[in-house]
KERO-373695 format. One record per atom (N, C-alpha, C): x, y, z; residue in one letter. Coordinates in pm, whole numbers, padded with zeros to 5 digits, always signed. Example, Ala and Ser with C-alpha at 12.3 -4.5 7.8 and 13.67 -1.06 7.14 Angstrom:
+01319-00569+00780A+01230-00450+00780A+01320-00330+00780A+01285-00225+00708S+01367-00106+00714S+01290+00003+00787S
% end
This chain:
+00545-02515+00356X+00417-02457+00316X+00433-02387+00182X+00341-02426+00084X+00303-02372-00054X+00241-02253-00064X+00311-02127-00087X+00231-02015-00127X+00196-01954-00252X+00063-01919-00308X+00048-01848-00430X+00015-01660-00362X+00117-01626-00470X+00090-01485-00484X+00063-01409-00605X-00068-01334-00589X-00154-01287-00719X-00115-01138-00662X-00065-01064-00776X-00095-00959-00779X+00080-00876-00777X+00089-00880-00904X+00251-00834-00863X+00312-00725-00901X+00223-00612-00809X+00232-00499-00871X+00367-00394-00807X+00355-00298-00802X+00430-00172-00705X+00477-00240-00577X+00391-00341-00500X+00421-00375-00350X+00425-00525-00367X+00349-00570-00393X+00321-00749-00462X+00411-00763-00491X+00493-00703-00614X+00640-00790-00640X+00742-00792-00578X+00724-00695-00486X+00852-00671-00400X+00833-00758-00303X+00700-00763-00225X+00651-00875-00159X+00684-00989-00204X+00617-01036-00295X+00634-01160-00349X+00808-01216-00389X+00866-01110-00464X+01004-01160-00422X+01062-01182-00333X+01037-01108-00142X+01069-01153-00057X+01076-01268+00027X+00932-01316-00040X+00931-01434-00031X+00988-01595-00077X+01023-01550-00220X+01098-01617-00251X+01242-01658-00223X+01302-01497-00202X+01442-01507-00227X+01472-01585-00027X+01368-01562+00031X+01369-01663+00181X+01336-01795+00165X+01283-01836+00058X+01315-01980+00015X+01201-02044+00073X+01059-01944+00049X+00925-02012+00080X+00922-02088-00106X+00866-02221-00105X+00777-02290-00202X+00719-02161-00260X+00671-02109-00405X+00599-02024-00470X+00591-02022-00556X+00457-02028-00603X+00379-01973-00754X+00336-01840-00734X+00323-01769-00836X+00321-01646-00894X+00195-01616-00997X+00135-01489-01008X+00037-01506-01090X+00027-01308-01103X-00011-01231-01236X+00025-01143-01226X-00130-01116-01421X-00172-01034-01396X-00282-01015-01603X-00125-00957-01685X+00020-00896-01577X+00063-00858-01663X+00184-00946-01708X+00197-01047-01841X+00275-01120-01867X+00448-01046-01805X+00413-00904-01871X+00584-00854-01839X+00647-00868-01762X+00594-00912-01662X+00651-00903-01527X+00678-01068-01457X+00688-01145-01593X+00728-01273-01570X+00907-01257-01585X+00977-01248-01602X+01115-01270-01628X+01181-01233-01498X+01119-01148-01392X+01190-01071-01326X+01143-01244-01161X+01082-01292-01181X+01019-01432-01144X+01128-01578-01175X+01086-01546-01310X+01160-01660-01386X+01325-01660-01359X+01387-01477-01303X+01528-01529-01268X+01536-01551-01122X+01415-01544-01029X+01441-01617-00919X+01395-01751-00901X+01366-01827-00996X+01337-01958-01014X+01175-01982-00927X+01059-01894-00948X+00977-01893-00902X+00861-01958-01029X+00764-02067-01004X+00732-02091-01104X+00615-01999-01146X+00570-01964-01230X+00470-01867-01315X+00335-01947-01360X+00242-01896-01281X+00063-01934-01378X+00011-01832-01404X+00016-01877-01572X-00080-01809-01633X-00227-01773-01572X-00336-01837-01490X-00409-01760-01474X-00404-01749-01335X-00473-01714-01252X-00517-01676-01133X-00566-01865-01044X-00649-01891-01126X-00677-02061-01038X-00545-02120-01046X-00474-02130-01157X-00388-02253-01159X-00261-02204-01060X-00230-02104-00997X-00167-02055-00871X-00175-02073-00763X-00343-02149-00723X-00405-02141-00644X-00452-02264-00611X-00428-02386-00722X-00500-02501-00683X-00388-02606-00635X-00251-02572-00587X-00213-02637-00510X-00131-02582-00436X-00162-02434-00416X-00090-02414-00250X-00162-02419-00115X-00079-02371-00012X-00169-02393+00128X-00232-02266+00169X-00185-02167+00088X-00188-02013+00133X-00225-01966-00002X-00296-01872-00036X-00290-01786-00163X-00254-01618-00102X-00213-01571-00153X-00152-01407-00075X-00236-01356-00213X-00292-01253-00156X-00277-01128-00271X-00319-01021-00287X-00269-00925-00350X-00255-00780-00324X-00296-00733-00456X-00422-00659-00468X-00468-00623-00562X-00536-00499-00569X-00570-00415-00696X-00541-00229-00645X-00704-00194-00629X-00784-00258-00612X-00918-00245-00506X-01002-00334-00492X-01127-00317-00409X-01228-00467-00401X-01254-00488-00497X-01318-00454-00585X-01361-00538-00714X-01259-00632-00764X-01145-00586-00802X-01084-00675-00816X-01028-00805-00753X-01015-00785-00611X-01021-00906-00540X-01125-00958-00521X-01228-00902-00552X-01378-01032-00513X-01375-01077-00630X-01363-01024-00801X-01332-01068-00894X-01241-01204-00900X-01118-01175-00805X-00977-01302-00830X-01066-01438-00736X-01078-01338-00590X-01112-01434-00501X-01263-01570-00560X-01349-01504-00683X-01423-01596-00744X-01370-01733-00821X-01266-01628-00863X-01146-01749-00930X-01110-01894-00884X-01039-01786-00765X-00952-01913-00679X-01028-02009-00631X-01145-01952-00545X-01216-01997-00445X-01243-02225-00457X-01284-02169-00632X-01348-02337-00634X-01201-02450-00647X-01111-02352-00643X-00976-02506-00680X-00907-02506-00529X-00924-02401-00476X-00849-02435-00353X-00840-02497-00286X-00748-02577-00190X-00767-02691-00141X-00824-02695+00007X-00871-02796+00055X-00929-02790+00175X-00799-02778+00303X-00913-02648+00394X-00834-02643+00453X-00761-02483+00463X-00648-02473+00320X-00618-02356+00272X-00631-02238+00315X-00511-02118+00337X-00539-02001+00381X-00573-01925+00283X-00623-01786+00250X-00614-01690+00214X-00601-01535+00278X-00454-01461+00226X-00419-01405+00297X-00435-01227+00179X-00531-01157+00235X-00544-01024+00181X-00481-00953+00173X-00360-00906+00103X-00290-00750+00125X-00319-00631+00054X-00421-00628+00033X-00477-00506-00051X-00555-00435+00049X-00590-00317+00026X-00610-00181+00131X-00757-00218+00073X-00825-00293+00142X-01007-00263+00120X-01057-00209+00247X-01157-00151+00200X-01294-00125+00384X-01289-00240+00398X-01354-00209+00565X-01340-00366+00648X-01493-00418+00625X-01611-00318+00559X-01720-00380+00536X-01678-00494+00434X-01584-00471+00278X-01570-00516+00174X-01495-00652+00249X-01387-00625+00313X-01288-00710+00389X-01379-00858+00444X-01471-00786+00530X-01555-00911+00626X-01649-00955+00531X-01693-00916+00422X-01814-00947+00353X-01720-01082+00266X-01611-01045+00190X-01511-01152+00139X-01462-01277+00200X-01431-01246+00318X-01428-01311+00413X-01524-01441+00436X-01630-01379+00465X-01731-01442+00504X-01759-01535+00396X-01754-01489+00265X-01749-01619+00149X-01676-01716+00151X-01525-01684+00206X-01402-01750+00181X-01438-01829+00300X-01436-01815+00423X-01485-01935+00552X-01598-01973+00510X-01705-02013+00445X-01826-02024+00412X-01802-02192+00389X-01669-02176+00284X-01575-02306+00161X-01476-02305+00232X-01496-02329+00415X-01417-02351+00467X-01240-02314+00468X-01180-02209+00396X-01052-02147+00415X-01029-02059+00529X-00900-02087+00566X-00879-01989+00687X-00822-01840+00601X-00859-01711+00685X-00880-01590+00655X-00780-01472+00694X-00695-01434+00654X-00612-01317+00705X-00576-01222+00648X-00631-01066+00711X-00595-00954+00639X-00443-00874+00640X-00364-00877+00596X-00270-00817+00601X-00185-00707+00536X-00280-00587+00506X-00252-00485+00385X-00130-00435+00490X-00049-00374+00472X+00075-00304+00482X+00118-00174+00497X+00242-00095+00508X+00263+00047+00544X+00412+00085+00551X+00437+00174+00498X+00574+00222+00515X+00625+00294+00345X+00576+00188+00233X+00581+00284+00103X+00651+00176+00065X+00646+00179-00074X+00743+00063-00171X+00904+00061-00169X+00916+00152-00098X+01113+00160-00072X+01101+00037-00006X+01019+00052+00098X+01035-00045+00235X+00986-00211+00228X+00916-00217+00100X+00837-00331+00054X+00972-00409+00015X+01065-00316-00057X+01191-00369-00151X+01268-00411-00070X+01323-00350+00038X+01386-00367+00130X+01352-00538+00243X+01211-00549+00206X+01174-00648+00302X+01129-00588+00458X+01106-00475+00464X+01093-00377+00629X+00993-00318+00610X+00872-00380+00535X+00728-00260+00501X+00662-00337+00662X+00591-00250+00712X+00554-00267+00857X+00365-00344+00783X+00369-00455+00821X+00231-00569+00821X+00130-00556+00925X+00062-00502+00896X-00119-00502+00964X-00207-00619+00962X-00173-00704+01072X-00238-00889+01069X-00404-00807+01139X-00483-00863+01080X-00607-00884+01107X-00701-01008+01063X-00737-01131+01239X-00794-01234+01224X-00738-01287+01336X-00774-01430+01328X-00746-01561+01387X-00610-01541+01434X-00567-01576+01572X-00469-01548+01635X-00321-01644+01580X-00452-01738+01579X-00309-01882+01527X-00318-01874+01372X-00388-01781+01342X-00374-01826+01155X-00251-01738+01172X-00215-01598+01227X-00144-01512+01216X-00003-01570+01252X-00018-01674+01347X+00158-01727+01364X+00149-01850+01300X+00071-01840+01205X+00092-02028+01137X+00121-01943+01002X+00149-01832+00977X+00211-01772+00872X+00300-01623+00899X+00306-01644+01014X+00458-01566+01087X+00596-01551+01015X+00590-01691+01026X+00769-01688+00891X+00758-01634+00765X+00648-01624+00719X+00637-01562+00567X+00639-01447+00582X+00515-01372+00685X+00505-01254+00722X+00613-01179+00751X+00710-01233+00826X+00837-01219+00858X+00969-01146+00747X+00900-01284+00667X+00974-01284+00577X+00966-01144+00433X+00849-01079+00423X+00793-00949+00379X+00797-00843+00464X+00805-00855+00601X+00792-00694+00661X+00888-00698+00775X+00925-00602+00797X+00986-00550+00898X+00926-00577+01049X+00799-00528+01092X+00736-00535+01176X+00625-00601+01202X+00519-00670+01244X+00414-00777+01221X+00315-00674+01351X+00244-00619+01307X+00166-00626+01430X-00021-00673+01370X-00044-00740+01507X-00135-00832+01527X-00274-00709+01544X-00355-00662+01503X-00480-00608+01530X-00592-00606+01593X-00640-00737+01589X-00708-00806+01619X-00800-00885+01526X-00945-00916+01552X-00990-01006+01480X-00980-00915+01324X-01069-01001+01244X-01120-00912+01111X-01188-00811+01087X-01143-00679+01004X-01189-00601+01013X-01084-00520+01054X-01017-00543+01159X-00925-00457+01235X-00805-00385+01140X-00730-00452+01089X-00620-00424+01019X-00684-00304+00884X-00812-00349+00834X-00858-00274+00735X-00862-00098+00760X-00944-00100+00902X-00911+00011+00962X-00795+00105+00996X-00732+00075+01035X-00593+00093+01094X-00545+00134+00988X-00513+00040+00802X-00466+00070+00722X-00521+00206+00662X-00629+00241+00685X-00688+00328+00655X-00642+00445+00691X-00673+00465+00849X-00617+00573+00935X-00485+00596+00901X-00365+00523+00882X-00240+00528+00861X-00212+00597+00685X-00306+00565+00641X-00319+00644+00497X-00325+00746+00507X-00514+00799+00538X-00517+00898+00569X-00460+01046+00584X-00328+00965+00747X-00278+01054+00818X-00148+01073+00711X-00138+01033+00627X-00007+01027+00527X-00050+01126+00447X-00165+01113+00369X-00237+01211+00261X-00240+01336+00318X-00271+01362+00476X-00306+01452+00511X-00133+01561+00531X-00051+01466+00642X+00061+01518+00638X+00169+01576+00468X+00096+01482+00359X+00137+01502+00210X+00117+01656+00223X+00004+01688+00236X-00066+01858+00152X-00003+01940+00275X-00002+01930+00421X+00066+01983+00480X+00234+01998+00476X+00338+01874+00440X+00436+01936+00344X+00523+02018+00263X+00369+01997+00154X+00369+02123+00066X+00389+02247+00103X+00292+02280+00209X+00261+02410+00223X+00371+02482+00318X+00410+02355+00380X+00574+02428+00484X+00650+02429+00350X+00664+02367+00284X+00794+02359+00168X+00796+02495+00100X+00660+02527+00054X+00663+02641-00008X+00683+02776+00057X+00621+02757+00191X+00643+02840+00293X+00790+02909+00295X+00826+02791+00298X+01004+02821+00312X+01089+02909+00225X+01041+02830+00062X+01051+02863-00050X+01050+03079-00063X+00945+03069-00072X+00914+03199-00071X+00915+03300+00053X+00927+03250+00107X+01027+03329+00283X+01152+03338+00191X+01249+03317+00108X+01363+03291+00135X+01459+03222+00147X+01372+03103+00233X+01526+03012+00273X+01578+02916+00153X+01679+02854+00217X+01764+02742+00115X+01656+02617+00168X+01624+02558+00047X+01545+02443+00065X+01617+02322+00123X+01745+02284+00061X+01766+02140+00139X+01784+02209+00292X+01833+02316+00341X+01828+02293+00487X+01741+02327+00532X+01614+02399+00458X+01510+02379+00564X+01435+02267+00553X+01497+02163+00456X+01402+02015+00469X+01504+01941+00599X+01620+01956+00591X+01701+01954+00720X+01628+01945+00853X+01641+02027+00835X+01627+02159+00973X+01462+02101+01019X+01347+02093+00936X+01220+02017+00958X+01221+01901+00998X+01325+01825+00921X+01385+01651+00963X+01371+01653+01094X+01497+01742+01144X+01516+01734+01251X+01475+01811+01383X+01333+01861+01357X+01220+01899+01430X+01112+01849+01482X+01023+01914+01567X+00872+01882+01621X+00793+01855+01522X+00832+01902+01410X+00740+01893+01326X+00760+01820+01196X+00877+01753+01212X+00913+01683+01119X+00780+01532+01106X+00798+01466+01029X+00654+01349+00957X+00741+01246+00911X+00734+01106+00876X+00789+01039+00821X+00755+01048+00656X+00604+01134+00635X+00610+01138+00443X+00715+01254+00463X+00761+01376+00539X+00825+01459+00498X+00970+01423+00470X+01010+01342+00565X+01146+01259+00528X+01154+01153+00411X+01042+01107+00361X+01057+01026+00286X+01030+01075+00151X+00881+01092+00111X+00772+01166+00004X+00852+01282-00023X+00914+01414+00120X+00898+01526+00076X+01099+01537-00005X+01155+01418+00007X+01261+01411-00057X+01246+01378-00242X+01131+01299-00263X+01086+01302-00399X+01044+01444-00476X+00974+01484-00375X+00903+01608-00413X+00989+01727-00457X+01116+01722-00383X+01245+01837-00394X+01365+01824-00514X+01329+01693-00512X+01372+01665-00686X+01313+01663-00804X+01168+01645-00757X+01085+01666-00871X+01074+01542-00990X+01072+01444-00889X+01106+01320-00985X+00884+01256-00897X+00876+01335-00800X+00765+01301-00748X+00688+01140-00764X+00800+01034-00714X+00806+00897-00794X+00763+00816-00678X+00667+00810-00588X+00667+00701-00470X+00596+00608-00519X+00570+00582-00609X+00488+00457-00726X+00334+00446-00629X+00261+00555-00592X+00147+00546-00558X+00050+00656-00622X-00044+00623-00680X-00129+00712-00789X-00252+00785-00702X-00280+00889-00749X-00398+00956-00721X-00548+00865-00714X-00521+00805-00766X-00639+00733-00795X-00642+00630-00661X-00564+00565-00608X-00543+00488-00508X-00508+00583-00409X-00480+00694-00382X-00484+00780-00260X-00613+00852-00229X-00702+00847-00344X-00831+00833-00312X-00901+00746-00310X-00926+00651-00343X-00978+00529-00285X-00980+00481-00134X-00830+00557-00056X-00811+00510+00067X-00890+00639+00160X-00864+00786+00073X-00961+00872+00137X-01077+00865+00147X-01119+00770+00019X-01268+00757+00061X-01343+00630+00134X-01185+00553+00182X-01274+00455+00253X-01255+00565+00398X-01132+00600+00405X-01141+00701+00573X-01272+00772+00595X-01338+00844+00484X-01437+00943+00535X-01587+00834+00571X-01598+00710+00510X-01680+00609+00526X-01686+00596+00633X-01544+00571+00694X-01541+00491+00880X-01581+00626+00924X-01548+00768+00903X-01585+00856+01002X-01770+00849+00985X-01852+00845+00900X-01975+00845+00900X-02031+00730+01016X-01982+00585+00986X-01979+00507+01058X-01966+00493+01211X-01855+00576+01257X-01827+00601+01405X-01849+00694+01430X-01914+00817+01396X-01961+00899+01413X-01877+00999+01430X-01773+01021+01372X-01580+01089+01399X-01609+01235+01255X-01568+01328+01303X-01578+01438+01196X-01445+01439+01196X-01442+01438+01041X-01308+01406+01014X-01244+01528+00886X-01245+01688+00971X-01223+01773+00889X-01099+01822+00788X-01023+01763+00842X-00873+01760+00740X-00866+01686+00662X-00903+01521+00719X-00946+01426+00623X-01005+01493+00495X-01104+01560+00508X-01244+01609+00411X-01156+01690+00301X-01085+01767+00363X-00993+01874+00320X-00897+01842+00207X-00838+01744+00320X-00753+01643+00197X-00795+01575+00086X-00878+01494+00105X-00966+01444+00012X-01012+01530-00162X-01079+01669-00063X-01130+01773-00192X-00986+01820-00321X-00878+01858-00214X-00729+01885-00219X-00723+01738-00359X-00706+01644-00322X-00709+01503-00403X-00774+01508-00546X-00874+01522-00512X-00992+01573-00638X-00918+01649-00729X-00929+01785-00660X-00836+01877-00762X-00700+01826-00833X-00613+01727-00712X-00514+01667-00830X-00510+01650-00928X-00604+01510-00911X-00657+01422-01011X-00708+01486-01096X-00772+01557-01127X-00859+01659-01208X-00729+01705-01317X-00626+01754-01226X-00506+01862-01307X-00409+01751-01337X-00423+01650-01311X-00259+01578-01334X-00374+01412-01377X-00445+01373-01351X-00494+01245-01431X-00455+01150-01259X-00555+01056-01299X-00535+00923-01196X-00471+00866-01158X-00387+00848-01275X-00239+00807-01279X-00096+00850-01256X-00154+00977-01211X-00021+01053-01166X+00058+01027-01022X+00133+01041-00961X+00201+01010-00861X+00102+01111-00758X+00080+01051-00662X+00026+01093-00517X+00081+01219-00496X+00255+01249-00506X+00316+01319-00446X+00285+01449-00522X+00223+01475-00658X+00209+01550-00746X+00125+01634-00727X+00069+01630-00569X-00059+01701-00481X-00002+01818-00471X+00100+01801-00427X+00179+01954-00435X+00245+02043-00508X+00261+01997-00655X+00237+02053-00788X+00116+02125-00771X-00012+02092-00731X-00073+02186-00747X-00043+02340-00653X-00017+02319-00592X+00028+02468-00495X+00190+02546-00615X+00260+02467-00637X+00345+02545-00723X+00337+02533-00831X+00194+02478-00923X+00158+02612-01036X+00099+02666-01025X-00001+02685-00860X-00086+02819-00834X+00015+02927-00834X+00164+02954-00757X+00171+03021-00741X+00302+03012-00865X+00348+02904-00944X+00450+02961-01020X+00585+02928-00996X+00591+02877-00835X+00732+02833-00735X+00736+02672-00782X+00892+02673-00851X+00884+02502-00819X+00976+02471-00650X+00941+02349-00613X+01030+02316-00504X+01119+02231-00528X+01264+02277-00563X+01357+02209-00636X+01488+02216-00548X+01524+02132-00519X+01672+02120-00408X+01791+02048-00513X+01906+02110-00469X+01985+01962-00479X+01995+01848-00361X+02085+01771-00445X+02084+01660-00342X+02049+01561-00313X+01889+01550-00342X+01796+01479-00313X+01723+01363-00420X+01719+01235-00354X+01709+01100-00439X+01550+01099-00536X+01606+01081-00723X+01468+01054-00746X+01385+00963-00697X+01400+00839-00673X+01373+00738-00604X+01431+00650-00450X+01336+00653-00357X+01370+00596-00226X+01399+00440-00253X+01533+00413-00195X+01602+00277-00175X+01571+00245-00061X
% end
């Protein structure tokens, strides 16, 4: 089976190299030329645009940094693809945006699968980022080995729509545990204690989080590098507070977090690292949270 993968960004390339280096068939497709060489030394072939990636595989994958832009690509692809053909989503959209795309793409007869992702770009690199399948039961194991072949864990959601959700909530609860973090970190900080052991000592508590083991090790070096931007940690907050209107769910920390977000972005730009949420608490008060020890970047 022939796969095209568009979108080869922070998670996409790591993705997309996993796929290769397992020795799936692959074309590649990326607006940013630079990021051809790192392709070209795994002998993956390269299209220049978005269709010509797309007009002779069986699958197109792709992961792109919001809806517009995938209903944008997905216009692309749509008319060369071949009959038959999957298309497989890994980008974090609402499941309104999700099923509405969808619904174009089965329209021109392609089979449909959402599969945005979780765990953070360490884990993408690694090949162990945990996959959120949402759709068709058999589309999901008629691209098992690939899936496989990118994540650690595969779990199945259910139909469409499902996975969009889920990815959401799992955000969310990340953003939310982010600003909570902070506020133990600093807590600590200004109590007194020695920081690497009370990031220790939290590890290995009730109250320990997987961003605190992971995120809050960036944060203590101050390299604050999880290659995820403010701008895309709101995008995912604001699809969460959508589903709570929707299901009727008050979603007050969510809200919290979200405003918290704003203010980032505001003080540090769109483009700043996610983790940089908690910069804002230590130049309110002046405290940096600085350890030794601790990795600028998660392997």
């Amino acid at each position: 089976m022939r796969y095209a993968y568009i979108g080869l960004g922070n998670l996409g390339g790591h993705l997309a190299a996993s796929l290769a280096s397992a020795g799936f068939p692959l074309v590649v497709h990326d607006r940013d030329p630079g990021l051809r060489p790192r392709f070209d030394a795994l002998g993956v072939d390269w299209a220049d645009v978005a269709a010509e990636a797309a007009a002779e595989a069986d699958a197109v994958i792709t992961c792109l940094p919001s809806p517009a832009v995938s209903e944008a690509v997905l216009a692309q692809i749509l008319p060369v693809m071949k009959p038959g053909a999957d298309w497989i989503e890994m980008s974090t959209l609402g499941r309104a945006e999700m099923l509405r795309l969808a619904a174009t793409a089965e329209a021109q007869g392609l089979g449909v699968l959402e599969c945005p992702v979780t765990g953070g770009v360490h884990l993408a690199a690694q090949g162990e980022i945990t996959v959120l399948a949402g759709g068709e039961a058999a589309l999901v194991d008629r691209h098992r080995p690939a899936l496989e072949a990118m994540g650690g864990r595969i779990f199945h959601m259910g139909p469409l729509g499902s996975a969009a959700l889920i990815k959401v909530i799992t955000n969310m609860l990340a953003f939310v545990h982010l600003v909570a973090d902070g506020e133990a970190l600093m807590l600590a900080k200004r109590g007194g204690l020695d920081l690497k052991t009370a990031w220790e000592a939290i590890a290995a508590s009730s109250g320990s989080s997987f961003v605190h083991e992971t995120e809050g090790q960036l944060i203590l070096n101050g390299s604050y590098d999880i290659a995820f931007t403010m701008d895309l940690a709101l995008k995912d907050l604001g699809f969460a507070m959508r589903f709570g209107r929707e299901f009727g769910v008050p979603l007050d920390l969510a809200s919290m977090t979200e405003q918290t977000f704003l203010k980032g972005r505001a003080a540090y730009g769109g483009a700043a690292q996610s983790t940089q949420i908690v910069k804002l608490l230590e130049d309110l008060l002046g405290t940096d949270l600085r350890a030794e020890g601790f990795p600028a970047r998660l392997e």
